[in-house]
N, C-alpha and C positions, 0 to 999 in steps of 0.2 A: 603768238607762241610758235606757230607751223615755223616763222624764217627761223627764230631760235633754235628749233629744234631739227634743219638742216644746215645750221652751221655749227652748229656745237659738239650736235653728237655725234657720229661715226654712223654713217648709212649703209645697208647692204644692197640698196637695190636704188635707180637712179629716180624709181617713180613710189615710192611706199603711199598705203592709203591714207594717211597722214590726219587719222580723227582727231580732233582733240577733245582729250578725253577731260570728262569732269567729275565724275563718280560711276558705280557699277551696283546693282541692286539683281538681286536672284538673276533672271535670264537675259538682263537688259544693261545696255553700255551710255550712259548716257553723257552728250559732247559739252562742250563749252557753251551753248545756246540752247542748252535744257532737254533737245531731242535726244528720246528713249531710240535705242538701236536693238532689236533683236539678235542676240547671238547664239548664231548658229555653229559656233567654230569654238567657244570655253578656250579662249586661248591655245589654240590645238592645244586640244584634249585634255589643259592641265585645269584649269577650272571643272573639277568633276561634281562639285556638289552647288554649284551657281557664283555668283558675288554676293561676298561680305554676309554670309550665310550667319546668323545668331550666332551660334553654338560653335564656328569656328572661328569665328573674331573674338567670342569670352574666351576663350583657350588661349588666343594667342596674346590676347590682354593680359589676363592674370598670370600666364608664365613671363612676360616682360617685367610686370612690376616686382616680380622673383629675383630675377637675374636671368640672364643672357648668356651672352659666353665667357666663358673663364679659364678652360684650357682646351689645350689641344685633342685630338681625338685621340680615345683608348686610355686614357693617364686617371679620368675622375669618375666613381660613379654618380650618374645625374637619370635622377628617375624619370624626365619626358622622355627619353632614349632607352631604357632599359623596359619601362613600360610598354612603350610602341612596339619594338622588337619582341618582346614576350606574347603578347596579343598574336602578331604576326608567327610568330612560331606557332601557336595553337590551329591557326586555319589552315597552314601550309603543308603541304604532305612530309612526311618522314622523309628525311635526307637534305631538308630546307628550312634547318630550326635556327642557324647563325648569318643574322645580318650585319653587314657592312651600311652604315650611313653615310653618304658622301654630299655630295652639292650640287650635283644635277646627273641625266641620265647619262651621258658621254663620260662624266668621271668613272659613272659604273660602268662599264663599257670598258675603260680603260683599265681599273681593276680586276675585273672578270677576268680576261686576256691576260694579264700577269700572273693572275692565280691559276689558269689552266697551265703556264707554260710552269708555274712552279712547281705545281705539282705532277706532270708530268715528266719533267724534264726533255720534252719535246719544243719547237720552238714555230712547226706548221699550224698556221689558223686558216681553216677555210667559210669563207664565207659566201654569199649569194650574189647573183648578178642582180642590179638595180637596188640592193640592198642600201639605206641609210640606217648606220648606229651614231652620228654625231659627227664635230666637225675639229676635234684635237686633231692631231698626228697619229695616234694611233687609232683610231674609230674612223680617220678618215681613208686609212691604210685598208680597212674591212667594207669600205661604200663600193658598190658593184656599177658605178657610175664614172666611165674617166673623164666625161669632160668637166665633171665638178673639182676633179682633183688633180690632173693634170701640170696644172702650174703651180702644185706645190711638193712636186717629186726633185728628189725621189723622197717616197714615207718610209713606214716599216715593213724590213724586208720579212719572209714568210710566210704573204699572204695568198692564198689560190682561190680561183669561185669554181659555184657550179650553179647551175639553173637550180632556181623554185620549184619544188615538187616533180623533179626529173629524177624518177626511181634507178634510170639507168646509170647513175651519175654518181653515186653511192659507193661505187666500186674505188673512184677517189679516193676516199678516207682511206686513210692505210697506218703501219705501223707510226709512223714520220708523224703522224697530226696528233697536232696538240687538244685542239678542239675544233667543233665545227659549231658555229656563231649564226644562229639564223634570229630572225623575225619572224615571233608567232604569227603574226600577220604582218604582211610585208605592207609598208605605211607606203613610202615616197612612192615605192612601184604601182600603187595605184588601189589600195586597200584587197591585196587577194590574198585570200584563206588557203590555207593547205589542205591538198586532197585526202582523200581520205585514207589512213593509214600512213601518210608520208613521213610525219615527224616519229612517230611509233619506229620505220623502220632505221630512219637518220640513227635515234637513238641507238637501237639493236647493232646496228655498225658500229657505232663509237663504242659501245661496250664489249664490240669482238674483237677490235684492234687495241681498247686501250686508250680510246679518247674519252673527252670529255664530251658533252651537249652542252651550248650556252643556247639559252631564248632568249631574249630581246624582248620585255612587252613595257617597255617605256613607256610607248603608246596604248596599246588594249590593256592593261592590266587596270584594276582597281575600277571592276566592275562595268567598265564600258563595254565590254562585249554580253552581259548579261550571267556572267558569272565573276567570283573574283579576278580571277587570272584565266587569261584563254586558253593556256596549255590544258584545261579544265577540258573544257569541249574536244579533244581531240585524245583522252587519254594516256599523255606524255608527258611525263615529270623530270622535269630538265635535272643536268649534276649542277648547274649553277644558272639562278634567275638574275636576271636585268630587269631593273622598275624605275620610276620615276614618275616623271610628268602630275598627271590625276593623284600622286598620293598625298600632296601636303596640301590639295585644294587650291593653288593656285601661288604656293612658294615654291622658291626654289630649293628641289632634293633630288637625291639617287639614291640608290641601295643594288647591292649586290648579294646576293644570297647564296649558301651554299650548307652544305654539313658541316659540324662544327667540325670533325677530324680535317676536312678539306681546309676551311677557313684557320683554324691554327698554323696551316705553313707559311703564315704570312709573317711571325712573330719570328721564326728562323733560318738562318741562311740566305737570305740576310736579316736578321733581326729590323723593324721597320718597315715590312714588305711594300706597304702600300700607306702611307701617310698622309694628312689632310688635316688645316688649321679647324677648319669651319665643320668640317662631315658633324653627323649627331645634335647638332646646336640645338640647345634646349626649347627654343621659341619652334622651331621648325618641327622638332619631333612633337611637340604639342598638336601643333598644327594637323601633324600623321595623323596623331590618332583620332584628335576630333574629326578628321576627314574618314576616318577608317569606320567609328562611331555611327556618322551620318547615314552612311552607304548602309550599313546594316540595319541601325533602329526605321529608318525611312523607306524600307526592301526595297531599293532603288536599282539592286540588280533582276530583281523580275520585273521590274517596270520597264526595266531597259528592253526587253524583251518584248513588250506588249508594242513599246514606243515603234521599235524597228517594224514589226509587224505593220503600226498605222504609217508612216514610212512609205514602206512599198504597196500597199494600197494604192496610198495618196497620189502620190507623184510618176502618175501615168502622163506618157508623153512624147508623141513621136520622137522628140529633140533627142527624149532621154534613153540611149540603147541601153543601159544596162546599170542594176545597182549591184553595187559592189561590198562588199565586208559582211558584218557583224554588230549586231546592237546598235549602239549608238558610235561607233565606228564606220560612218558607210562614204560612199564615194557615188555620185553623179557622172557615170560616163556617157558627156555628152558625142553628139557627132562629129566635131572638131573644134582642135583648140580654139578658135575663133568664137564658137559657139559659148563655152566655159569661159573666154574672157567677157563674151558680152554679161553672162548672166551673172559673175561675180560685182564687176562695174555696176551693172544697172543696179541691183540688188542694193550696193552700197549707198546710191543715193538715195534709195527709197525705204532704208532703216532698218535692213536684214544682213547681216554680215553674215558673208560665205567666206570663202576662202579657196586656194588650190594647194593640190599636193607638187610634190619635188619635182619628179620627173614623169608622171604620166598628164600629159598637158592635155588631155581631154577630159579631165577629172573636176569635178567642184567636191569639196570636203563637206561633208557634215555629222560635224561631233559635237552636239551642243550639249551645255552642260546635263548631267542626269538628274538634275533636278526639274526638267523643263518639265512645264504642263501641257497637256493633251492638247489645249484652246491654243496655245501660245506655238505647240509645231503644226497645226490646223494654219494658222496664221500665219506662218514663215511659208508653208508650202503653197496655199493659195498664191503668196504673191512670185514664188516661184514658178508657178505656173502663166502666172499672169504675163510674167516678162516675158516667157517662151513665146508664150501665145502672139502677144508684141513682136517679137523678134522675127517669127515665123510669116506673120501677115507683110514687115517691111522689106520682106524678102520675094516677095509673090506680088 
């Protein structure tokens, strides 16, 4: 299967870990030769409630033997999509009761951007340095990273950065910007949180100039950081949210959110603002909400919270300078890249998948899914330790 599947399919990278996979059960991946793999990675971050979970497989059963898709988005009403969205309007704060359904988080991303410039009539987006929102033409336009994007310039023009949580930097924003595009928590850059008060006063500028605020929780939302949405923990309720990932459990979606007075300018001038074959597809919005369902009847966002706690206990370690993020969002900053490559590798072969982030190469991820049990992160950390410990002695 492995040569099949590097000649057939389209590779991004010249070495992929190349499991072959055979089925996937709660926290465990397991290959073509029956061994169980711990995962500690939920598909970054989109497996939020495990594999092949009861209660979101019956959902997405029973909306199949329904129907699927039938028209294009916005033209029918279809109760998994109107359902989901309604729910979602209930938890979200005021100013975030109309959602866009699209097909992954870069769609929204892309949407969002369009709806700031529409309804501004401004055409500046500022976004962050080291920042990842996705890899279109326009989301690739807003990544604060040029050797990723380099050779595929020129993108969209009107984009400007500024540093992560640089208060001094603020002064930027001005009449000209459309919106300023951050990540509640900045993923690729290495999982770092905003300081304190930064997003609060991001906002505060865009509302004295006339911008908008987009977030970004593609990644932290939908409970991984211990609350629904992480703009939660810092106070700041964005004019337009970006989600994906963790929402449909492990399908693929996006959503973009805004006020519904916002979200209606997409119907004029040009009537069609932002269109999609697939966005809302009934099987997927199912999927939302049984994932949406889970997280709350299973309080799996206080769990998350206890998890991260045992967490940074656990996983004391000279190798390890520093943990990084939120909940079940966190990041291993080892002492060099070399370091985070061995313990990824090792890891792999001894039935623990880790992973790295984008661009901070001293980083190992781990976001496993929030369903994971206490025994079972007791057990991925042990053997992360173990390899340190390994690594450390081959070295001396």
């Amino acid at each position: 299967m492995i040569s099949d599947f590097l000649k057939y399919q389209a590779q991004i990278t010249p070495h992929p870990l190349a499991l072959e996979v055979s089925h996937a059960k709660g926290s465990y991946i397991y290959d073509s030769n029956g061994k169980g793999h711990l995962d500690f990675v939920a598909g970054v971050s989109a497996c939020s409630v495990g594999h092949t979970h009861p209660k979101l497989v019956k959902a997405i059963q029973e909306q199949t033997a329904k129907y699927m898709h039938v028209m294009v988005y916005g033209e029918y009403a279809q109760k998994p999509a109107i359902d989901y969205t309604k729910a979602l309007a209930a938890l979200l704060p005021e100013g975030l009761d109309c959602t866009y359904l699209v097909n992954s988080g870069t769609e929204a991303i892309e949407g969002a951007m369009k709806l700031a410039r529409r309804a501004t009539g401004r055409h500046e987006i500022i976004a962050a340095h080291h920042a990842y929102h996705g890899n279109t033409m326009g989301s690739l336009s807003v990544m604060g990273y040029e050797d990723r994007k380099a050779a595929f310039r020129p993108l969209v023009p009107g984009v400007r950065f500024i540093h992560f949580n640089a208060f001094i930097e603020l002064s930027q924003i001005t009449e000209k910007t459309a919106a300023v595009l951050l990540e509640t928590i900045q993923g690729g850059a290495g999982f770092i949180c905003p300081n304190k008060g930064y997003l609060k006063a991001v906002k505060e500028r865009c509302e004295a100039v006339g911008a908008l605020l987009i977030l970004d929780e593609i990644q932290p939302g939908f409970g991984r950081t211990g609350a629904l949405f992480a703009f939660e923990h810092y106070q700041c309720v964005p004019h337009i949210l970006v989600v994906g990932k963790g929402m449909a459990g492990g399908l693929p979606v996006g959503a973009f959110i805004a006020s519904k007075p916002l979200m209606d300018l997409l119907q004029e001038k040009p009537s069609l603002g932002h269109i999609t074959t697939f966005g809302g597809n009934p099987v997927i919005a199912s999927a939302c909400k049984a994932t949406l369902e889970i997280i709350q009847e299973e309080n799996l966002m206080a769990q998350t919270l206890e998890k991260e706690a045992f967490l940074r206990r656990k996983l004391q370690h000279p190798d390890i300078k520093e943990i990084r993020g939120k909940g079940l969002m966190l990041a291993l900053i080892l002492a060099s890249p070399e370091k985070a490559n061995e313990l990824v590798l090792e890891a792999s072969k001894n039935g623990l998948i880790l992973f790295w982030l984008l661009f901070e190469k001293k980083a190992v991820r781990i976001s496993p899914p929030l369903t994971i049990s206490m025994d079972e992160l007791e057990k991925g950390c042990d053997l992360i330790l173990k390899i340190l410990d390994k690594n450390t002695r081959s070295l001396n």
